[in-house]
Backbone bond lengths (Angstrom), bond angles and torsions (degrees), N, CA, C in turn:
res aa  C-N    CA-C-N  psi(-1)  N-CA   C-N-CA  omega(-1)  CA-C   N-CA-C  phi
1 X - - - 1.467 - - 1.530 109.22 -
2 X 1.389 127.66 140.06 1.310 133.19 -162.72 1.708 90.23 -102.31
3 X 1.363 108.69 133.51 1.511 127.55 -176.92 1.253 100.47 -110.87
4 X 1.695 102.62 106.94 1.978 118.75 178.90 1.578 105.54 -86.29
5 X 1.119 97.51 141.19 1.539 121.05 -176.47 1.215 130.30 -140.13
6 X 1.548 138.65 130.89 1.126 141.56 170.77 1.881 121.41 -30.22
7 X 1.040 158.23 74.51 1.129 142.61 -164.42 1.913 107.07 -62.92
8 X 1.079 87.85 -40.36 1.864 87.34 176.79 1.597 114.24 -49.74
9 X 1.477 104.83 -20.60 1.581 95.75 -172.59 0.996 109.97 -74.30
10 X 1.221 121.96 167.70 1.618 137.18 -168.86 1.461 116.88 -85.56
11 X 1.812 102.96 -45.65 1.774 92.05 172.50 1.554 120.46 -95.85
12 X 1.285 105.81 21.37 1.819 100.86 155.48 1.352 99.98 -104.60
13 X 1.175 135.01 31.50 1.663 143.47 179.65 1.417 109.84 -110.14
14 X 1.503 127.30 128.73 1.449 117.94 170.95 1.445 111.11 -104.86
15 X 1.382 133.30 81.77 0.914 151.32 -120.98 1.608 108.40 -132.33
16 X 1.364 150.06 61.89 1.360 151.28 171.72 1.088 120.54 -10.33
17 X 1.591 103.37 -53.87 1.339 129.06 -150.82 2.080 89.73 -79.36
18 X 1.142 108.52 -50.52 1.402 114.09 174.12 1.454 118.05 -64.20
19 X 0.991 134.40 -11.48 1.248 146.55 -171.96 1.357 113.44 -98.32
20 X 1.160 122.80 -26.11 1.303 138.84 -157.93 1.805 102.11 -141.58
21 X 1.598 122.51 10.71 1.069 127.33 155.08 1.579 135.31 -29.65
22 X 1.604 95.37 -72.97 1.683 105.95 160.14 2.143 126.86 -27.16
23 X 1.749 92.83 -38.71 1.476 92.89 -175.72 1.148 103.70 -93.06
24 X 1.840 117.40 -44.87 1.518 87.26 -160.53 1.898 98.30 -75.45
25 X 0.788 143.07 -33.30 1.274 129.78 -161.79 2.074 106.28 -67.87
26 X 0.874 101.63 -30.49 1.401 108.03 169.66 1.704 103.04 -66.82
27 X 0.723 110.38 -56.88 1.933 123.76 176.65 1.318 109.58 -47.15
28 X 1.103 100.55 -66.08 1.743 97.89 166.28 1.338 129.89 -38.57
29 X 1.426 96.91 -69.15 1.520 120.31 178.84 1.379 101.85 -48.66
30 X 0.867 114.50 -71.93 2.200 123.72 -170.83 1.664 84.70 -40.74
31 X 1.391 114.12 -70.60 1.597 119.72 -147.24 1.861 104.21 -48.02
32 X 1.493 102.71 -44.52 1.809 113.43 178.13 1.571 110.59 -59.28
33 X 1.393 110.99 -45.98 1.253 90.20 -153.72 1.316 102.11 -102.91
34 X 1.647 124.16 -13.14 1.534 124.67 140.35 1.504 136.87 -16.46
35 X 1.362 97.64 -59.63 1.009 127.12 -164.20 1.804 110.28 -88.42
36 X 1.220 105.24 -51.18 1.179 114.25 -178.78 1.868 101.73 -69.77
37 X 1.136 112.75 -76.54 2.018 97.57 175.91 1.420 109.88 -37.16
38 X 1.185 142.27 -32.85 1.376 131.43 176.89 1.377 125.59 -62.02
39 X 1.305 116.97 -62.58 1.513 145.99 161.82 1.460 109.73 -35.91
40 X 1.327 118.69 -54.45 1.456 148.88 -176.01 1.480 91.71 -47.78
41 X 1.272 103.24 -87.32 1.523 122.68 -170.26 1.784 104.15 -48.94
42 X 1.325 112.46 -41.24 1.510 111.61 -147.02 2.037 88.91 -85.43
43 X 1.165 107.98 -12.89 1.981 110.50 -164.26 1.934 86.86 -112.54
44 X 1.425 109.44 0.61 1.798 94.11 171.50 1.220 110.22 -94.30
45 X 1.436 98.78 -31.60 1.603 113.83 -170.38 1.477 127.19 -113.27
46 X 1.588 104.65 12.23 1.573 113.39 146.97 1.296 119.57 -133.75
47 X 1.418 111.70 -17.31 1.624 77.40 177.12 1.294 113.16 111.25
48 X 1.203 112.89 -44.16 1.685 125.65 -156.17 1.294 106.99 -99.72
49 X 1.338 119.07 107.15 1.436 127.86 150.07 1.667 121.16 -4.73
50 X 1.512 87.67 -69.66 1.510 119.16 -130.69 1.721 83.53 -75.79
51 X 1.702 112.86 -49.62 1.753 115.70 -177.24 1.432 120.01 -82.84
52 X 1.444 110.97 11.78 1.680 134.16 166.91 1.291 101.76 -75.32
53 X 1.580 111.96 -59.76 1.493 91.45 -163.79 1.260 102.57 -115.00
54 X 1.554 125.52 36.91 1.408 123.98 154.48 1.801 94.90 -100.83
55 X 0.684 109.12 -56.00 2.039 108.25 175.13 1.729 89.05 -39.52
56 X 1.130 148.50 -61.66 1.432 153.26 -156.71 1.382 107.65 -60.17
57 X 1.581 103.01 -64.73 1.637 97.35 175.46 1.278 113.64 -84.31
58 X 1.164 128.24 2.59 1.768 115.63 162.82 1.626 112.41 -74.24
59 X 1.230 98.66 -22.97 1.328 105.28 -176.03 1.429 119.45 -53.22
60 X 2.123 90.87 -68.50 1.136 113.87 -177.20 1.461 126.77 -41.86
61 X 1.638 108.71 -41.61 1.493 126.57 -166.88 1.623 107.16 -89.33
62 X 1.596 107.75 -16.24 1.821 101.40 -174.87 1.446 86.74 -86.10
63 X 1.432 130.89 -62.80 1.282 148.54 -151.24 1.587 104.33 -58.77
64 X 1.374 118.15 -47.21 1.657 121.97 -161.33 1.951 90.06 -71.69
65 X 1.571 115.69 -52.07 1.452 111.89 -178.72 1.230 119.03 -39.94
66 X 1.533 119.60 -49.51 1.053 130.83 -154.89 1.488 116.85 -86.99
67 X 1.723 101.55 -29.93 1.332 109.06 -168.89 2.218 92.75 -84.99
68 X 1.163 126.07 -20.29 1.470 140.28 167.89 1.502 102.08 -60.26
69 X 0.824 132.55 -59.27 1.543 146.33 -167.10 1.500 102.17 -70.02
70 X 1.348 102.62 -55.72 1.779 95.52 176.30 1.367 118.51 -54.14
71 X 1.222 112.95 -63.53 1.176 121.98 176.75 1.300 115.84 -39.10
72 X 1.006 124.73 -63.65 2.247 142.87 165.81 1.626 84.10 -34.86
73 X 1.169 115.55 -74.98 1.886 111.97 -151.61 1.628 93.25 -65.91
74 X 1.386 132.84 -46.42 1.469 113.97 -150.33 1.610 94.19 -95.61
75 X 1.503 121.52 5.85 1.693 100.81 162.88 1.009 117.70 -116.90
76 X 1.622 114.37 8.61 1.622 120.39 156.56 1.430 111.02 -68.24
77 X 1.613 116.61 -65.48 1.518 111.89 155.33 1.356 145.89 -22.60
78 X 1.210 104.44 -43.69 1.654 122.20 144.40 1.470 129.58 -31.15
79 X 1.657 84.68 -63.16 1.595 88.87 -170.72 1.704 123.90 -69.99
80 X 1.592 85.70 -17.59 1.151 89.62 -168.76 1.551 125.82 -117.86
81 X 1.648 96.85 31.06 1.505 115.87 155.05 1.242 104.32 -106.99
82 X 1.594 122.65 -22.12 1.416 109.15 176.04 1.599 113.13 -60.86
83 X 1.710 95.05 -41.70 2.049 98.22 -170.44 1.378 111.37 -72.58
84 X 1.891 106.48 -13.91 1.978 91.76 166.02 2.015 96.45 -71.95
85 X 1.436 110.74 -59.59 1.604 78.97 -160.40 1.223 141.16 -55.03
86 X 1.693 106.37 -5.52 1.251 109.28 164.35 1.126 140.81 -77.09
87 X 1.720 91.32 -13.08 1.327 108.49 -163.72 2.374 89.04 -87.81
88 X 1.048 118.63 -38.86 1.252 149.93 152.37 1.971 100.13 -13.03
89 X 1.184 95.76 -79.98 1.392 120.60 -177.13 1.716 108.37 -53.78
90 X 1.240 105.43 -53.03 1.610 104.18 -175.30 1.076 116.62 -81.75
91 X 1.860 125.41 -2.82 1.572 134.68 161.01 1.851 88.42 -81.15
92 X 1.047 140.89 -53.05 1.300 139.74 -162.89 1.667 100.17 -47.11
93 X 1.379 127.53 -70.35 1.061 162.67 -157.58 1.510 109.82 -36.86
94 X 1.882 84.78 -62.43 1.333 109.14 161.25 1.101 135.43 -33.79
95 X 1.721 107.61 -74.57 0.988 124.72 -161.43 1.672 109.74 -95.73
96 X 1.331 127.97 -18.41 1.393 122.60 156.12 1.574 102.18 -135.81
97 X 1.610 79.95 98.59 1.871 89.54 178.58 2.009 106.12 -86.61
98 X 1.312 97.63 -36.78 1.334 91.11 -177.45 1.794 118.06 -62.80
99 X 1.641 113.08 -32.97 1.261 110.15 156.09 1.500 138.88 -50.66
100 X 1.454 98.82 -36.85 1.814 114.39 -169.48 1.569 72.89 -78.22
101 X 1.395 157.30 -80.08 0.976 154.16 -129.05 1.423 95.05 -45.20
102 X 1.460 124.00 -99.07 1.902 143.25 159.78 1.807 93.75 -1.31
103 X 1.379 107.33 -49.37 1.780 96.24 -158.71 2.192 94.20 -62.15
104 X 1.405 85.98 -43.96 1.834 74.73 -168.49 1.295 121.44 -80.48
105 X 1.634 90.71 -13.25 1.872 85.00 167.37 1.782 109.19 -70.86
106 X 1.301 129.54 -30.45 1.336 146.64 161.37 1.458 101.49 -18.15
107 X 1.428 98.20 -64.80 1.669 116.94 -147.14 1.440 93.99 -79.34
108 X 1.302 119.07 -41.52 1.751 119.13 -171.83 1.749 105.97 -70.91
109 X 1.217 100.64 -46.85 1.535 88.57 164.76 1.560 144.92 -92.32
110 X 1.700 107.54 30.24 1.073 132.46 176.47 1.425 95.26 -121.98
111 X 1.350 136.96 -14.76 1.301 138.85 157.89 1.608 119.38 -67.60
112 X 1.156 102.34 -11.86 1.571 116.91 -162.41 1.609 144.67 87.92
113 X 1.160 88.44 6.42 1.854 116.83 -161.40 1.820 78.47 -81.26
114 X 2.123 105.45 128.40 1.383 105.34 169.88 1.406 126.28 -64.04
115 X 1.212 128.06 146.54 1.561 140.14 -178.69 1.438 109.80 -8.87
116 X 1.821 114.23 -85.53 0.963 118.14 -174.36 1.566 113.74 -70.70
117 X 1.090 122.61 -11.36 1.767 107.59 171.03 1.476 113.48 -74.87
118 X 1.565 109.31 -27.25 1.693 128.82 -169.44 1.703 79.53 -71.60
119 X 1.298 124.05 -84.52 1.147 134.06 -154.78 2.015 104.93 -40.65
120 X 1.524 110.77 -58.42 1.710 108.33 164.85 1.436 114.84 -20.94
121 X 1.526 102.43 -61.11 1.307 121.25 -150.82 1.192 110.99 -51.10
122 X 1.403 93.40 -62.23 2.067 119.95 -173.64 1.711 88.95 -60.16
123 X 1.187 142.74 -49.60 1.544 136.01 -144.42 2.061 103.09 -80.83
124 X 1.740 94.49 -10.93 1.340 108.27 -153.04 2.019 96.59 -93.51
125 X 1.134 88.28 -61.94 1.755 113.54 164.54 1.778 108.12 -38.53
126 X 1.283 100.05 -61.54 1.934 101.36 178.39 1.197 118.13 -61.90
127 X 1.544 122.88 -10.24 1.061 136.94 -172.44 1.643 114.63 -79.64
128 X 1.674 110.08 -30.10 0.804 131.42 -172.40 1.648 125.10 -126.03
129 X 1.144 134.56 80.71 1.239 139.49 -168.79 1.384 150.24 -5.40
130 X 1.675 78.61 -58.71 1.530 131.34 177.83 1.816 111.85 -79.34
131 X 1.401 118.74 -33.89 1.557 133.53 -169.44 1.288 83.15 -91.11
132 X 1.738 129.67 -49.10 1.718 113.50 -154.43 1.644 91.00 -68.09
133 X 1.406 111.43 -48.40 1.635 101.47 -172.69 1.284 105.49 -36.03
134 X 1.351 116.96 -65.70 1.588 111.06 -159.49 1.654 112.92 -59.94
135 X 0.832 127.10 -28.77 1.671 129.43 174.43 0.803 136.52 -75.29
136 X 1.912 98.04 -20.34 1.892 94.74 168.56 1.819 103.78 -103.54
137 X 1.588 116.51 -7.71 0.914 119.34 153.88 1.553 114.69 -51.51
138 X 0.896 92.92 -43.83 1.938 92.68 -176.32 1.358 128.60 -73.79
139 X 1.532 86.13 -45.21 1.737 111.41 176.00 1.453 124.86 -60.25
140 X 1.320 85.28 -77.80 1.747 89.12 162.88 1.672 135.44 -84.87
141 X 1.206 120.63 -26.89 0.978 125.94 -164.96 1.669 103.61 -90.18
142 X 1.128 102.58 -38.94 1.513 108.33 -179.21 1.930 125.23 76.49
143 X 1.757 72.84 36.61 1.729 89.28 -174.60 1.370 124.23 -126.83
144 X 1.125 110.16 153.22 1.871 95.09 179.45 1.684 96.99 -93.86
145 X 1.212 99.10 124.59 1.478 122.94 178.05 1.973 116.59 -53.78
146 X 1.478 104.10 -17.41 1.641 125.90 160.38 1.256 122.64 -117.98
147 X 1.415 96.29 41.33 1.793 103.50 176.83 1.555 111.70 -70.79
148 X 1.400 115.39 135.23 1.307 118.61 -168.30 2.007 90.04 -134.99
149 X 1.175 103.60 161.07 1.385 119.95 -160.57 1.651 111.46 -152.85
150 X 1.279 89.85 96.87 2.270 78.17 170.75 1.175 93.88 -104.40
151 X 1.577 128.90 124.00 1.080 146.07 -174.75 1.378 111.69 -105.95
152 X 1.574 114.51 -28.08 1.222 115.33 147.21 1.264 129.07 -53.90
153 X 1.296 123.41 -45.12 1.391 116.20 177.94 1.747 122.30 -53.31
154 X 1.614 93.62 -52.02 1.861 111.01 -170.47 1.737 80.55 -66.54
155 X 0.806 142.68 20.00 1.942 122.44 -167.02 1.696 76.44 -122.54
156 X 1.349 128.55 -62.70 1.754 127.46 -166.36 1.586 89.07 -59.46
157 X 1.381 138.55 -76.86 1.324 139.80 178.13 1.533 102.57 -13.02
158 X 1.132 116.87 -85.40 1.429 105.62 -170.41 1.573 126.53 -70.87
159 X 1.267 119.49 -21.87 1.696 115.75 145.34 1.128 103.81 -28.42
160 X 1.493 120.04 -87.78 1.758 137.41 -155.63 1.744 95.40 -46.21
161 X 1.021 110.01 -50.15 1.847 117.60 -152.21 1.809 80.00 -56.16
162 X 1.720 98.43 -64.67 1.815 99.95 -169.23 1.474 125.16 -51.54
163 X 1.182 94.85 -16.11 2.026 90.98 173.88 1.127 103.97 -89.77
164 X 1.621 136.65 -41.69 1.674 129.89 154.98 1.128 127.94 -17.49
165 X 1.555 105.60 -85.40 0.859 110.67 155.59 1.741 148.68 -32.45
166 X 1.495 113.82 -44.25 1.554 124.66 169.23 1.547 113.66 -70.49
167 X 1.706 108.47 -24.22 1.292 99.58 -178.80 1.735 107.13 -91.66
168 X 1.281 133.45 4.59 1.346 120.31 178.11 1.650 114.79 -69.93
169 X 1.380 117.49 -58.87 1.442 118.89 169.88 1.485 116.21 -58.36
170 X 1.223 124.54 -19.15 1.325 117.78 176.78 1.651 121.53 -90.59
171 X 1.184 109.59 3.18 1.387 104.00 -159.49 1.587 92.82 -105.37
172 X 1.248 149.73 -7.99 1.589 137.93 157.20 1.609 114.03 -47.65
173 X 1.533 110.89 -42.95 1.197 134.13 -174.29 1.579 106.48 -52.88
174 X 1.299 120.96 -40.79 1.948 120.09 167.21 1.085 114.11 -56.89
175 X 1.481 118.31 -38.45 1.573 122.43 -154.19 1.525 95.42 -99.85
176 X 1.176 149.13 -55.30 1.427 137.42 -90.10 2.189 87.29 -162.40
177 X 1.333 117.77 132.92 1.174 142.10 156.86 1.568 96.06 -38.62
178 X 1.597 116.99 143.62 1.618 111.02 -166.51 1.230 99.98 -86.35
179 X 1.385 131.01 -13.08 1.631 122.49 -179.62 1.476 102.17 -50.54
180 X 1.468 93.38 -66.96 1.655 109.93 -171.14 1.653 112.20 -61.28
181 X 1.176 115.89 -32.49 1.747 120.84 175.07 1.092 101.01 -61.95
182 X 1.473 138.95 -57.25 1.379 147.02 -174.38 1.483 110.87 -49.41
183 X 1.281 118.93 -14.47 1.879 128.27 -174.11 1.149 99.31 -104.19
184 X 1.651 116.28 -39.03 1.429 115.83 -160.08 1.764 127.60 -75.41
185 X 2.105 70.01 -44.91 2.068 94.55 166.24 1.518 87.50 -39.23
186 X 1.313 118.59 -90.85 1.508 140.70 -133.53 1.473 93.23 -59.59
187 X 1.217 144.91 -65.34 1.484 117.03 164.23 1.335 135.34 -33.41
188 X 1.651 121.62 -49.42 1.129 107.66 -165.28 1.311 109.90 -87.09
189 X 1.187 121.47 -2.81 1.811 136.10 177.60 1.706 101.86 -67.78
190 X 1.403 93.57 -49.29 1.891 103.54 -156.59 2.430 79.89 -79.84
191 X 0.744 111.64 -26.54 1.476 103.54 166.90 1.357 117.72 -58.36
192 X 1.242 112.52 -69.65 1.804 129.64 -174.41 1.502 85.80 -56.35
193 X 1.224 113.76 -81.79 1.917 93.98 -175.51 1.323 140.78 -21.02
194 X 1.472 119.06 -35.24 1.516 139.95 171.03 1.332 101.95 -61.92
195 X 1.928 101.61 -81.08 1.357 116.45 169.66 1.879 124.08 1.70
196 X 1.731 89.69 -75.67 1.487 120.86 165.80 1.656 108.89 -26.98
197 X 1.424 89.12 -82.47 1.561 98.87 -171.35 1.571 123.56 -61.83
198 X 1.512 121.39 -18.34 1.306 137.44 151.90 1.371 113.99 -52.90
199 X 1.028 134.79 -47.80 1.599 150.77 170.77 1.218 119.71 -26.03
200 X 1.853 101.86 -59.24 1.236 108.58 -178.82 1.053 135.89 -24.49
201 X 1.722 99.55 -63.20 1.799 148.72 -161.52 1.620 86.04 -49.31
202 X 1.361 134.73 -32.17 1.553 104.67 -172.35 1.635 95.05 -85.93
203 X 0.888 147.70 0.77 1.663 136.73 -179.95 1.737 97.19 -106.29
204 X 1.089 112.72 -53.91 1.756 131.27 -172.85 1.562 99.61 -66.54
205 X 1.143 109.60 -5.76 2.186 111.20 -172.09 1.595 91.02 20.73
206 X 1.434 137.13 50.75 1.143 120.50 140.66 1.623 113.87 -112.05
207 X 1.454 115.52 -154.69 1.814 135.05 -167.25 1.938 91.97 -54.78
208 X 1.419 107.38 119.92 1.364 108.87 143.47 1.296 111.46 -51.79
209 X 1.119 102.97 -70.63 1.708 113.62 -163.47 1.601 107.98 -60.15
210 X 1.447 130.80 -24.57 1.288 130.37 -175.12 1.701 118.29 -71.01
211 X 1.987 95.08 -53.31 1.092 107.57 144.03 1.582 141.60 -33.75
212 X 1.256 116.54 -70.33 1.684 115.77 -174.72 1.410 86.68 -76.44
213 X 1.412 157.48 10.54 1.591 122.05 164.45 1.593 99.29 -110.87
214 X 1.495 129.20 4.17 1.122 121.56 168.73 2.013 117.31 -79.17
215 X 1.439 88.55 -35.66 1.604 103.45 -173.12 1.427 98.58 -80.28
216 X 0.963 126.47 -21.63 1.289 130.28 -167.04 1.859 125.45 -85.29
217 X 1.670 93.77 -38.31 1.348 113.29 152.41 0.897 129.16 -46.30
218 X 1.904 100.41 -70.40 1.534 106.86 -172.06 1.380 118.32 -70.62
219 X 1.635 123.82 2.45 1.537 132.89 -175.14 1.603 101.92 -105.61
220 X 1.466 105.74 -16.98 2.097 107.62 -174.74 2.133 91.30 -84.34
221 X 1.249 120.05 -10.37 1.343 120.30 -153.76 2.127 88.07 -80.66
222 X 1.546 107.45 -43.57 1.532 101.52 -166.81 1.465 100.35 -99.57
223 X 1.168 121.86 21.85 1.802 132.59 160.91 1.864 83.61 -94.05
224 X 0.628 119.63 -73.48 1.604 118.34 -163.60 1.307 118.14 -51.16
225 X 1.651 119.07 -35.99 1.570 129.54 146.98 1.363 102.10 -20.89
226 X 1.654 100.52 -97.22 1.640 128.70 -175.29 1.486 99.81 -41.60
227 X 0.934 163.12 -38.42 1.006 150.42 173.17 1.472 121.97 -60.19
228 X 1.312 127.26 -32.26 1.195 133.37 -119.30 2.063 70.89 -124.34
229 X 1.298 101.45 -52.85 1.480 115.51 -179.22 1.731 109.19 -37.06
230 X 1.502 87.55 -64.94 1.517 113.85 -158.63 1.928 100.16 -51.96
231 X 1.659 105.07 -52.60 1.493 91.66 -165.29 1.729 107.94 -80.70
232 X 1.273 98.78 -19.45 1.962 80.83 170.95 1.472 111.40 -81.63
233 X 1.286 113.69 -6.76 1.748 102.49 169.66 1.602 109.91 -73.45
234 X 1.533 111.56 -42.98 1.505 125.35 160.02 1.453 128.10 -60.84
235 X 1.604 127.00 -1.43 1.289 150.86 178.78 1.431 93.50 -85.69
236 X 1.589 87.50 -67.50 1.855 88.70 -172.09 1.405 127.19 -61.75
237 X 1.350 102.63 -33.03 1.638 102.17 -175.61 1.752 113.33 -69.54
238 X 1.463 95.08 -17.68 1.714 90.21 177.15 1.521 123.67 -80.36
């Protein structure tokens, strides 16, 4: 029998870009509005071309490593408190099977599943080693018992996203006199931010428009910092 399916949906989609959502949009986001309050502040309150877009690419290149590396180290760590509790669970299993038994009949009938189907269920699972793992993996633990993790990958993802991102507000600053760069950054930043948050809406099937004015806000909030920084540092020095 042929099993019909939505193609628009997202999880019959093999999709990178969705998979790896969480970083680059975080990557982005961090890299813009990083970059942009820094730059902002640092080209109100000197003046200088030349330490605009050396402050910019120091940024870009300390920040994208670091923010790659985090990501790599803290979802290796991850993974690998998940594979002790599993590893946890299948010593449990073992060694008090008649307990794990009661615990998942617990869980099935706190799930709502009736008495005697809960009771089948659990008697059916203990029966089988390999099935109880997966159910209290599921049940309780709230894990997929074949959880796999490239932590390398989500770690390059958000590198790449953060140099994108860091280079949008910075790039008026090559072309353009800093008066006019200083207007230009700050538009095309508070753009890409929208942009960004508009993006989502094809994975999120929610509001374009709800989206890009939420990301966009909360990214105009550390332009207004840096701004705010930059000319009383330039207040004072005069």
């Amino acid at each position: 029998m042929e099993v019909k399916y939505n193609p628009d949906y997202i999880h019959h989609q093999d999709s990178k870009v969705a998979d790896s959502i969480r970083e680059i949009v975080f990557g982005m986001e961090d890299g813009m509005v990083s970059t942009l309050g820094t730059i902002t502040g640092i080209a109100v309150g000197s003046q200088n071309h030349f330490v605009v877009i050396l402050a910019g690419l120091v940024i870009i290149s300390v920040e994208s490593i670091s923010m790659g590396i985090g990501v790599y180290i803290s979802n290796l760590s991850e993974f690998y408190v998940l594979k002790r509790k599993l590893y946890e669970e299948k010593k449990e299993i073992e060694e008090f099977p008649h307990e794990e038994k009661q615990e998942l009949l617990a869980i099935y009938l706190k799930d709502g599943w009736p008495k005697d189907l809960a009771t089948t269920m659990s008697e059916t699972a203990a029966k089988d080693e390999k099935l109880m793992f997966a159910e209290m993996a599921h049940h309780e633990l709230k894990i997929d018992p074949n959880i796999k993790r490239n932590s390398w990958h989500d770690g390059l993802f958000m590198f790449l996203a953060y140099i994108v991102g860091g280079l949008v507000p910075l790039f008026a600053y090559f072309i353009l006199p800093i008066a006019i760069a200083i207007k230009l950054s700050i538009v095309i930043t508070l753009i890409g931010l929208f942009s960004l948050g508009a993006s989502t809406a094809k994975y999120t099937k929610g509001s374009w428009v709800k989206m890009g004015t939420k990301v966009l806000v909360l990214g105009g909030v550390a332009l207004l910092v840096g701004y705010f920084i930059g000319t009383l540092a330039s207040s004072l020095a005069a």
